[in-house]
C-alpha positions as CSV (number, residue, x, y, z in Angstrom):
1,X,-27.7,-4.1,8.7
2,X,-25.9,-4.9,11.9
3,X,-23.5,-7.8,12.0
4,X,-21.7,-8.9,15.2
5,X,-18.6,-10.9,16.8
6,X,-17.0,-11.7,19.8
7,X,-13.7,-10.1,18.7
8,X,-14.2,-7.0,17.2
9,X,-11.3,-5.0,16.7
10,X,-12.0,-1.7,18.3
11,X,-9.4,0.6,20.6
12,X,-6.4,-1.7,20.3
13,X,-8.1,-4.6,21.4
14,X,-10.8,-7.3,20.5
15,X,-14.2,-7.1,22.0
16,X,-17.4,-8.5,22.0
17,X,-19.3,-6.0,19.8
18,X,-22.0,-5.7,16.9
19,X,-21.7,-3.6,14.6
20,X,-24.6,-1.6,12.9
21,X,-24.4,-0.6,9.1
22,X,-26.6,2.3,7.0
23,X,-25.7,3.8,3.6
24,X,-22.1,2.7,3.9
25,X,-21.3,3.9,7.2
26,X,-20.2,2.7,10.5
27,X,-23.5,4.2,12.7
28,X,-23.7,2.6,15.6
29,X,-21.3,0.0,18.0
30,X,-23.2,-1.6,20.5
31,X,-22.7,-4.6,23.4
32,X,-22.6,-8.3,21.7
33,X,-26.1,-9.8,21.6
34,X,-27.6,-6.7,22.3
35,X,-30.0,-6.7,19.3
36,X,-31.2,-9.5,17.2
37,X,-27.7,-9.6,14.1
38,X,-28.2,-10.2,10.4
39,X,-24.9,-12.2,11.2
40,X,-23.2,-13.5,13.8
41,X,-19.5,-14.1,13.2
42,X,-19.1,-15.6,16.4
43,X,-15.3,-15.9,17.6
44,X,-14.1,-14.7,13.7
45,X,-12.5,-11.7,13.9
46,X,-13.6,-8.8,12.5
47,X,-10.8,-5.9,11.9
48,X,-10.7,-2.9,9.7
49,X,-10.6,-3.3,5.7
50,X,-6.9,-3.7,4.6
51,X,-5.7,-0.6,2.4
52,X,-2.5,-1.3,0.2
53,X,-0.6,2.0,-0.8
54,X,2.0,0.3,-3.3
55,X,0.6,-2.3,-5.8
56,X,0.7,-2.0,-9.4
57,X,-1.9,-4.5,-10.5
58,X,-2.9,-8.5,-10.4
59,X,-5.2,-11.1,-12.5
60,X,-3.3,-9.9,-16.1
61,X,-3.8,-6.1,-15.5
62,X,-0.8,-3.7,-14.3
63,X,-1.7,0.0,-14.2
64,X,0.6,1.2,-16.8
65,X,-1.5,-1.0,-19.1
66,X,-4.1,2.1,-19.0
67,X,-7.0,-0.4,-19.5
68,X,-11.0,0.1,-18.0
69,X,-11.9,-3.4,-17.7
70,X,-8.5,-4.7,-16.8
71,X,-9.0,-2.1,-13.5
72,X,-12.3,-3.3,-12.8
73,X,-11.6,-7.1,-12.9
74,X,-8.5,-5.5,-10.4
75,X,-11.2,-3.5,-7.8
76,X,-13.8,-6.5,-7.9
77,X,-11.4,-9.3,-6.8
78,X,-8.9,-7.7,-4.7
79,X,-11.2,-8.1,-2.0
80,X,-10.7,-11.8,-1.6
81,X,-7.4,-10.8,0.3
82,X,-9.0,-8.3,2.9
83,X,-8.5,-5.6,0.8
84,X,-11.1,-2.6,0.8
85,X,-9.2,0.5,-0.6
86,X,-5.8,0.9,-2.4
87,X,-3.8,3.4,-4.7
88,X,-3.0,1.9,-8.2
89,X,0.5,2.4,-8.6
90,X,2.4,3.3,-11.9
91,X,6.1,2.3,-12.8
92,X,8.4,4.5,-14.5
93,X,7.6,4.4,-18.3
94,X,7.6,6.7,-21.4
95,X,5.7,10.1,-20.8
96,X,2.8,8.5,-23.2
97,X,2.4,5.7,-21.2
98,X,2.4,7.3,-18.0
99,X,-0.3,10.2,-19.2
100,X,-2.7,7.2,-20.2
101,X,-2.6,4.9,-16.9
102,X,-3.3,7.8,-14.6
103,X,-5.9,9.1,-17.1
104,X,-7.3,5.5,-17.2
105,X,-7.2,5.1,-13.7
106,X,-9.0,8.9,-13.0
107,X,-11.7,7.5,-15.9
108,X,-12.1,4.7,-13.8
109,X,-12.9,6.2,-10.4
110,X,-15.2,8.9,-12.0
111,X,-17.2,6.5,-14.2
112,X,-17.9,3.9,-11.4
113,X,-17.0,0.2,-10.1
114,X,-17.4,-2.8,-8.1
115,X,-15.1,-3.6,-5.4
116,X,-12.4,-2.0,-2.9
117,X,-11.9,1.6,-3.4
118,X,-9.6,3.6,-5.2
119,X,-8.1,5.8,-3.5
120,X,-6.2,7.5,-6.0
121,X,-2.5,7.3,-7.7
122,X,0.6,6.3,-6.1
123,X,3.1,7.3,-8.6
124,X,6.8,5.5,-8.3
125,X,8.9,7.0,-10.9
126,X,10.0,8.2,-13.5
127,X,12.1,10.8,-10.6
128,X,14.6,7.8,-9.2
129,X,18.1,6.9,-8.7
130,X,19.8,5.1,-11.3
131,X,21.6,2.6,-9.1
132,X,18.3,1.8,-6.9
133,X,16.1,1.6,-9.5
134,X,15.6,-1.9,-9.3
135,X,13.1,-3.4,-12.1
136,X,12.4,0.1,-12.9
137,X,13.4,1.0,-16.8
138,X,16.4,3.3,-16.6
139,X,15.9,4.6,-20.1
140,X,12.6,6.3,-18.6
141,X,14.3,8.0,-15.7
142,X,14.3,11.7,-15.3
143,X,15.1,14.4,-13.1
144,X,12.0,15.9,-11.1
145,X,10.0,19.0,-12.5
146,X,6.9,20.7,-11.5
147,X,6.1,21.6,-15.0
148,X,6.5,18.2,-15.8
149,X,4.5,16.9,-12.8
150,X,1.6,19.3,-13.7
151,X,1.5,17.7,-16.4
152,X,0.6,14.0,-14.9
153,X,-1.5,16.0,-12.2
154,X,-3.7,17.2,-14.9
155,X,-4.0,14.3,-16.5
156,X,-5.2,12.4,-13.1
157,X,-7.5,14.6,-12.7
158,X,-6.0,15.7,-9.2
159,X,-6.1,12.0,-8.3
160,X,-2.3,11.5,-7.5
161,X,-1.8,11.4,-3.5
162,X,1.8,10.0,-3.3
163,X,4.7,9.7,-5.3
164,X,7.8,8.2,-4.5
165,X,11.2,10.0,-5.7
166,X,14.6,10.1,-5.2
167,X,14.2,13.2,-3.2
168,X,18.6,13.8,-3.1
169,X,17.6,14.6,-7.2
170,X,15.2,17.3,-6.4
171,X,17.3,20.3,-6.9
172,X,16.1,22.5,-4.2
173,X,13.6,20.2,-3.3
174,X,11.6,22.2,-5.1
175,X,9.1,19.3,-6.4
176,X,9.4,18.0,-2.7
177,X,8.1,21.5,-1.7
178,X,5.3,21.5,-3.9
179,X,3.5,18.3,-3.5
180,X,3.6,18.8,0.0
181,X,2.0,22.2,0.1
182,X,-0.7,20.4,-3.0
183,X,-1.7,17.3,-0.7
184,X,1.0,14.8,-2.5
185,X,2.5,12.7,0.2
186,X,6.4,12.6,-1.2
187,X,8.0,9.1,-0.1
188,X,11.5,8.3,-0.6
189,X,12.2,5.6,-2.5
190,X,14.6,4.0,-5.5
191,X,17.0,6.6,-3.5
192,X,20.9,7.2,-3.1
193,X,20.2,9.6,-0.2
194,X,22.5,9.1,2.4
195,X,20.9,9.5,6.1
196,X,21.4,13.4,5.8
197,X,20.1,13.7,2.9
198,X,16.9,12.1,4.1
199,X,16.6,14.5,7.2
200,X,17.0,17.2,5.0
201,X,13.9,15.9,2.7
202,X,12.0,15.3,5.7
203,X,12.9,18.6,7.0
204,X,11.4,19.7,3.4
205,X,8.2,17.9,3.7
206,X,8.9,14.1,3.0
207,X,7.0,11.8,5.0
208,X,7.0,8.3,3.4
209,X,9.8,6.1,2.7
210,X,8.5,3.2,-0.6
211,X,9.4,-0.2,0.7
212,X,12.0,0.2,2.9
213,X,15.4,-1.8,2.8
214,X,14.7,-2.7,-0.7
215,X,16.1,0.3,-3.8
216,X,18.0,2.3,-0.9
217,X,21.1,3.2,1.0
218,X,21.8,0.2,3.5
219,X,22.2,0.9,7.5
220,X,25.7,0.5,8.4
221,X,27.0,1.7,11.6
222,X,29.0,4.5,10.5
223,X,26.9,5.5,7.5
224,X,23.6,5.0,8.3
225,X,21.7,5.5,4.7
226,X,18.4,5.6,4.2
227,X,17.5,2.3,6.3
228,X,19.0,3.9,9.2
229,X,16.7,7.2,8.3
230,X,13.9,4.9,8.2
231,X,14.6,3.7,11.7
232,X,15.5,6.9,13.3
233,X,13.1,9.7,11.8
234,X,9.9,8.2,14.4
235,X,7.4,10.4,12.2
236,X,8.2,9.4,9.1
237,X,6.0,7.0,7.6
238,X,7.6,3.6,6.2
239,X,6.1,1.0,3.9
240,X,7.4,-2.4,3.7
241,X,6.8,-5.1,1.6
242,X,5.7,-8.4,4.1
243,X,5.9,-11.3,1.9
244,X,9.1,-12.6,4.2
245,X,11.2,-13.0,0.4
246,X,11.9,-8.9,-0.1
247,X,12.9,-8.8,4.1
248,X,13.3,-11.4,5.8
249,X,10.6,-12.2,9.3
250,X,14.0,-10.9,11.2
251,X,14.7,-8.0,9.4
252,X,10.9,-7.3,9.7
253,X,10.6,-7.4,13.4
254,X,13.6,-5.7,13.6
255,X,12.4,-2.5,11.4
256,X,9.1,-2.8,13.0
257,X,10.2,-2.6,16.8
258,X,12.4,0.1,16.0
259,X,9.6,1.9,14.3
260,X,6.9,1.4,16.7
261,X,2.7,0.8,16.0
262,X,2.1,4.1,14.4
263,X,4.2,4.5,11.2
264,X,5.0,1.0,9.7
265,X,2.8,0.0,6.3
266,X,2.6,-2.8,5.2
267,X,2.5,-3.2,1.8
268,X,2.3,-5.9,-1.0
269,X,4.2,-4.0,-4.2
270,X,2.3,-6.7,-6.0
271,X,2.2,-7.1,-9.5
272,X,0.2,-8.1,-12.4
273,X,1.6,-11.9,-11.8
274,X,-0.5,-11.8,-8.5
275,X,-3.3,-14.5,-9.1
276,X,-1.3,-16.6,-11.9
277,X,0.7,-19.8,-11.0
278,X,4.2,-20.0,-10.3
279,X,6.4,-19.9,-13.8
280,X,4.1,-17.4,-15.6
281,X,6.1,-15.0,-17.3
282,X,5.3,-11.0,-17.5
283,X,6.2,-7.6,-18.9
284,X,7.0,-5.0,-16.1
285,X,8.4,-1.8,-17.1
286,X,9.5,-3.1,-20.1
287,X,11.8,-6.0,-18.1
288,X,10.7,-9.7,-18.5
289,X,9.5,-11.0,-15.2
290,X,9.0,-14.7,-13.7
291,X,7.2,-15.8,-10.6
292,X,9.0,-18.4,-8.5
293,X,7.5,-20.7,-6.4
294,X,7.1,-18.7,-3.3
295,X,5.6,-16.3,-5.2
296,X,8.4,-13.9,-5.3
297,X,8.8,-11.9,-9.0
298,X,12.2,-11.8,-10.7
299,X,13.6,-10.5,-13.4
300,X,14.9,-13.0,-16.2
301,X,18.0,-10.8,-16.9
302,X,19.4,-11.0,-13.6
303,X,17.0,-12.8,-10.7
304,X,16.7,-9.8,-9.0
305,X,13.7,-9.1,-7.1
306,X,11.1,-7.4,-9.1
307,X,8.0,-6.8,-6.7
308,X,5.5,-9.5,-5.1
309,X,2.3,-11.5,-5.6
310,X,1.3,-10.8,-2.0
311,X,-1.9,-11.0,-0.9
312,X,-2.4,-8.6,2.6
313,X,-3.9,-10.9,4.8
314,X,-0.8,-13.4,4.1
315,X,1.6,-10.2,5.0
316,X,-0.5,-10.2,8.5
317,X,-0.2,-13.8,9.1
318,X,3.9,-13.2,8.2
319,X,4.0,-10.1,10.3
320,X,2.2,-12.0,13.1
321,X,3.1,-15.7,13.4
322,X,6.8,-15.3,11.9
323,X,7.8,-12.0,12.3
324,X,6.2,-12.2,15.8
325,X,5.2,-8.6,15.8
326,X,2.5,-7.5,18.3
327,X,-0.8,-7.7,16.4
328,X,-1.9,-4.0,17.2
329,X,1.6,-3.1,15.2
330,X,0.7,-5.7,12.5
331,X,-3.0,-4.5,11.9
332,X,-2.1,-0.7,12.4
333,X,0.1,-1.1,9.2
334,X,-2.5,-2.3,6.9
335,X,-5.2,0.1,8.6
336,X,-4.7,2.8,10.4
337,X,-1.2,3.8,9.4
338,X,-1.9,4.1,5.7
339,X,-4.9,5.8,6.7
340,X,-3.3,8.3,8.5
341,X,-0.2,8.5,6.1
342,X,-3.0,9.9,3.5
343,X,-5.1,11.8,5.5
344,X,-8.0,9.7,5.5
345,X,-8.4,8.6,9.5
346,X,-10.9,10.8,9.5
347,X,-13.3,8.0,8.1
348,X,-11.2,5.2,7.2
349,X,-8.6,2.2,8.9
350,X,-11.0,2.0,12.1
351,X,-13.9,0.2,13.2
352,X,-16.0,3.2,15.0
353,X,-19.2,5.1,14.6
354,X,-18.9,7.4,11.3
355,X,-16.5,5.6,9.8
356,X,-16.7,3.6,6.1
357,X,-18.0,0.4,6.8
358,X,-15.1,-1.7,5.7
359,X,-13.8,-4.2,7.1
360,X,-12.7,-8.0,6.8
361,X,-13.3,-10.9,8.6
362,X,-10.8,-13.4,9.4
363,X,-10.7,-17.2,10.2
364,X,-8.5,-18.4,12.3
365,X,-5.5,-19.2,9.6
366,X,-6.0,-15.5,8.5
367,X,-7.9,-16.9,5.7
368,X,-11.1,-14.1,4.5
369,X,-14.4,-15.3,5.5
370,X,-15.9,-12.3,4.3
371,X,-14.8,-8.2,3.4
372,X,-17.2,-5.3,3.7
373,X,-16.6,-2.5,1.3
374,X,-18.6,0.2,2.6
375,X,-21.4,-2.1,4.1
376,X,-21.9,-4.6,1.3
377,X,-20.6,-7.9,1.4
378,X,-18.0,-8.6,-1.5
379,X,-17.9,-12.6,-1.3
C-alpha cells in the first residue's frame, strides 16, 4: 500500500512524502507523486501514531475491572483519537484485584485483538504516598517489595514495563534497583520526595516522573520538591496530563520549555468516564467519580481531581494552539518520547523506513481523518 501527503512528518519537519506500507511495516519513503498512491491525503497531515503511557480505561471499561471484552471494545476504539499503542494502567486496589487486571490484560495481548497496541502494563500503585495519593484508595496502599512485585510480574506474564511508586518509600531503593536492572521503567509519582530525594532515585535508576505537578511535592524557590526535580533532572522523563484542567496552558509551557523536545509525555490519565457525557457517575478505586462539563473527573467526596476523559489529539491541539509549545515538542511527547521512555524507538514514534506503520492523520482542527495501526486503516 503506499499512501502519500504533502506534510509528512519526518526529521522534525513536514514534507512532501509518500509513504509505502508491507506486512505492517514502514518500507519505503519516497518523493510526493513519485508513484501512482492508493491515497492521497493532500495538505492533511500525517504524523506518527499517538502512544499514551498512563490511561486506565474508557467506553465503561477500567483495567482493574479485569474484563476480555471490556479491553477489546477499549483497543478497537481508542483509535478514533490518534491513538495506535498504549499501556493499560492499573490503580491501587486489593492484591485480588490487582492479580486479575494484569492477568486479564496479559490474556488479552496473548489471545489477540483489534485496534492500537498494547504495549504492556503501566502499574500506578499500590507503592504511594499517603498524602499524594489523590483518588487512589489509601486502605490499599503498601510499602514496596520485590517478593510482592514478583508476585504481579508473574501474573502479567512479564508484561509490566512501568510502575509508578513513591520511590522515598523504597527502603534502599531496593525495588527501584530491581525493576531497573528487569526492564521496569520506575516513575515517580503519588510521591512526598523532596528534590533530593528524587536525585537520589534517579541516581538509583528512576527515570519517569507520573503526571507531573499533580500527587507531588510543589516547586518553591527554597524547597524545590519534586516539580522542581522534574524541571531540573534534563534526562529524566516526565509525563503530563494535557487536558489544560489538571495544569493549566501556562503551567504547561512553562514545564515544557524548561524540559525541552526530548523528555516531556504527554499523557491523558483517562478514565473509564472517557466516551460518556458529562454527569455520568463512576467507580474508581473504590471512590465515586463525576465528569464535569469540561470533561475533567472529580471525586464526589471532595471535588478533587480524579484523572481525565482526554482524548490525545485534543492534548496536541492544547499543547499547540493554547499552550503555544513548538509543534516538534508537542508531537515528540505523544511519539517519540514515550517511545524512547520504553525502549521501543527502535521501531516505533517515527515515520521512517522499518518502522511500525502507525500513524494518524490529522485535519486541520486536529480532528482524526484516519489512524494506521501497523498498516491497516482503523476508521
Amino acid at each position: 500500500m503506499l499512501i502519500q501527503s504533502k506534510k509528512v512528518w519526518i526529521a522534525d519537519q513536514f514534507i512532501a512524502a509518500q509513504i509505502e506500507i508491507n506486512d505492517g511495516k514502514i518500507t519505503e519513503i519516497l518523493p510526493y507523486g513519485s508513484k501512482p498512491a492508493d491515497k492521497d491525503y493532500g495538505d492533511l497531515r500525517i504524523v506518527p501514531g499517538f502512544m499514551d503511557i498512563h490511561c486506565h480505561g474508557a467506553f465503561g471499561f477500567d483495567t482493574n475491572d479485569a474484563n476480555e471484552e471490556g479491553l477489546r471494545n477499549w483497543t478497537k476504539n481508542i483509535v478514533t483519537e490518534g491513538v495506535t499503542s498504549f499501556l493499560a494502567t492499573t490503580i491501587t486496589q486489593s492484591v485480588e484485584v490487582l492479580t486479575g487486571a494484569v492477568a486479564n490484560v496479559a490474556k488479552v495481548m496473548e489471545n489477540g485483538y483489534e485496534g492500537a497496541e498494547i504495549l504492556g502494563i503501566h502499574f500506578e500503585g499500590p507503592y504511594l504516598d499517603m498524602v499524594y495519593k489523590g483518588a487512589q484508595p489509601e486502605q490499599y496502599i503498601v510499602k514496596p517489595t520485590i517478593e510482592q512485585f514478583k508476585h504481579y510480574q508473574e501474573a502479567a506474564k512479564g508484561h509490566i514495563k512501568y510502575i509508578t511508586m513513591a520511590t522515598e518509600t523504597d527502603e534502599d531503593f531496593a525495588l527501584t534497583r530491581y525493576l531497573t536492572e528487569n526492564g521496569v521503567v520506575v516513575s515517580i509519582g503519588h510521591s512526598a520526595a523532596t528534590y533530593d530525594q528524587a536525585v537520589m532515585a534517579y541516581a538509583h535508576g528512576a527515570r519517569s516522573m507520573t503526571h507531573v505537578y499533580n500527587g507531588m511535592t510543589p516547586f518553591k524557590h527554597r524547597d524545590n520538591g519534586l516539580v522542581g526535580a522534574a524541571y531540573r533532572l534534563r534526562t529524566m522523563y516526565g509525563e503530563i496530563i494535557c487536558d489544560g484542567n489538571h495544569s493549566t496552558p501556562a503551567a504547561l509551557n512553562n514545564y515544557f520549555m524548561s524540559k525541552g523536545p526530548d523528555y516531556g509525555i504527554m499523557v491523558s490519565d483517562a478514565l473509564m468516564a472517557k466516551g460518556s457525557p458529562a454527569g455520568s457517575k463512576y467507580i474508581f478505586g473504590g471512590n465515586e467519580i463525576i465528569i464535569y462539563e469540561d470533561g475533567s473527573a472529580h471525586l464526589t467526596s471532595t471535588g478533587g481531581l480524579a484523572g481525565s476523559t482526554l482524548r490525545l489529539n485534543q492534548g496536541l491541539r492544547i499543547l499547540v494552539e493554547e499552550a503555544m509549545i513548538p509543534f516538534n515538542y508537542a508531537i515528540n511527547a505523544c511519539t517519540i518520547n514515550p517511545a524512547r521512555c520504553l525502549g521501543l524507538d527502535d521501531h516505533k514514534g517515527a515515520i521512517g523506513v522499518g518502522y511500525d506503520a502507525d500513524m494518524v492523520v490529522l485535519e486541520k482542527d486536529y480532528s482524526v481523518a484516519q489512524t494506521y495501526c501497523r498498516g491497516e486503516a482503523q476508521l
